[in-house]
C-alpha positions in Angstrom: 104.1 127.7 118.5 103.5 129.0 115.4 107.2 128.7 113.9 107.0 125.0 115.2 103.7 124.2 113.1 105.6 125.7 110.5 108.9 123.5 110.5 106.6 120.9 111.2 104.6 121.6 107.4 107.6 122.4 105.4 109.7 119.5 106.7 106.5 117.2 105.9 106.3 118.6 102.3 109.9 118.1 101.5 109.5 114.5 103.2 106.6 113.3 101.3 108.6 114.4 97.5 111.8 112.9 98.6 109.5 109.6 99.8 107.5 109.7 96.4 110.9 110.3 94.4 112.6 107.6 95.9 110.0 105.2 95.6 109.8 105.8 92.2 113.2 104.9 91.7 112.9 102.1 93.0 110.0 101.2 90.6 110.7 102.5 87.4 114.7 103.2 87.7 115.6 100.2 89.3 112.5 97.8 88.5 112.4 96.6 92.4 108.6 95.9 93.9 106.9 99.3 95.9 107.6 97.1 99.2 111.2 97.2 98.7 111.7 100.9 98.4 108.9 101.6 101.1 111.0 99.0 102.7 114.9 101.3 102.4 112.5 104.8 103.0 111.6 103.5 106.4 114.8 101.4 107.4 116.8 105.0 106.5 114.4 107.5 107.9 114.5 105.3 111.0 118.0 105.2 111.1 118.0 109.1 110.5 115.3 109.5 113.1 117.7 107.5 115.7 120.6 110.0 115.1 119.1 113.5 114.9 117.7 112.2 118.6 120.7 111.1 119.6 122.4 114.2 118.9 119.5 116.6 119.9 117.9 114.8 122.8 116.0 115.9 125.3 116.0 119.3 123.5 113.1 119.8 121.0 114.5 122.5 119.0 113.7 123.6 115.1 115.8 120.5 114.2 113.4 118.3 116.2 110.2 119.8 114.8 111.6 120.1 111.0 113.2 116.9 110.8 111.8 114.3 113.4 108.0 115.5 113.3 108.4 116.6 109.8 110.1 115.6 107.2 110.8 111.8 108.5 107.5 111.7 109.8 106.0 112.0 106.6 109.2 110.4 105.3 108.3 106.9 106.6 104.9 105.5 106.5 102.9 102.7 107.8 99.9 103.5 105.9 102.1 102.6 102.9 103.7 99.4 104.7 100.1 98.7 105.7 98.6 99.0 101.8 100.9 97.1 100.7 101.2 94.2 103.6 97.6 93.7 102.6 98.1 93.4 98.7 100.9 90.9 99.4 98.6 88.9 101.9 96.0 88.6 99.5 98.3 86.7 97.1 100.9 84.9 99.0 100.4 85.2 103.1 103.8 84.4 104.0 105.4 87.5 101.9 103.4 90.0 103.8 104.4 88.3 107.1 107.9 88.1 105.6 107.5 91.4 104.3 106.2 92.8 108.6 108.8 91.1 110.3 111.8 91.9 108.2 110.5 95.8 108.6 110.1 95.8 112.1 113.5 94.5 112.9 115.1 96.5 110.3 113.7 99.5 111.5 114.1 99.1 114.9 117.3 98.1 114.2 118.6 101.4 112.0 117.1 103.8 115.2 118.7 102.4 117.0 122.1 102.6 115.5 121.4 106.0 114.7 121.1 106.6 118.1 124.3 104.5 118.8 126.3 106.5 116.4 125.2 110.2 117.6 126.5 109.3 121.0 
């Protein structure tokens, strides 16, 4: 048990740099909005999710609890989708919808071609 906390909390550091880095690329490298690279984070860490449990499913072994709970889980985030839904609502309504429905299908999308390909 206490190994798996463990994976769990240095899988979730490393996944919370690598989302900050790559969001700030997307800012200040590539001038794109936050929403957009929040957007690629969780499309890819969806799509990531989808094929480490297609290849390790129905075990849950140090892979699951480093990578799935872990690092993707603090990888993606809806509190950041959430934040930022709102900002765009409060300015332009039909962005932010934009903005939920493109992420949703996207990401539902990449998990389940991750899953696809691991099979």
């Amino acid at each position: 048990m206490l190994i798996n906390i463990l994976y769990v909390g240095f899988g979730g550091a490393l996944g919370a740099i690598s989302r900050f880095g790559i969001n700030e690329i997307f800012e200040n490298y590539l001038s794109l909005s936050s929403p957009i690279g929040t957007l690629f984070i969780n499309v890819m860490g969806c799509f990531l999710i989808g094929l480490i449990l297609g290849i390790t499913l129905p075990s849950k072994d140090t892979s699951y609890y480093f990578f799935v709970i872990g690092f993707l889980g603090s990888f993606t985030t809806m509190s950041a989708l959430t934040y930022q839904t709102i900002l765009m609502a409060n300015t332009n309504f039909i962005s932010a919808l934009s903005y939920i429905i493109i992420t949703i299908t996207l990401t539902l999308f990449a998990t389940y071609l991750g899953v696809l390909i691991a099979k």
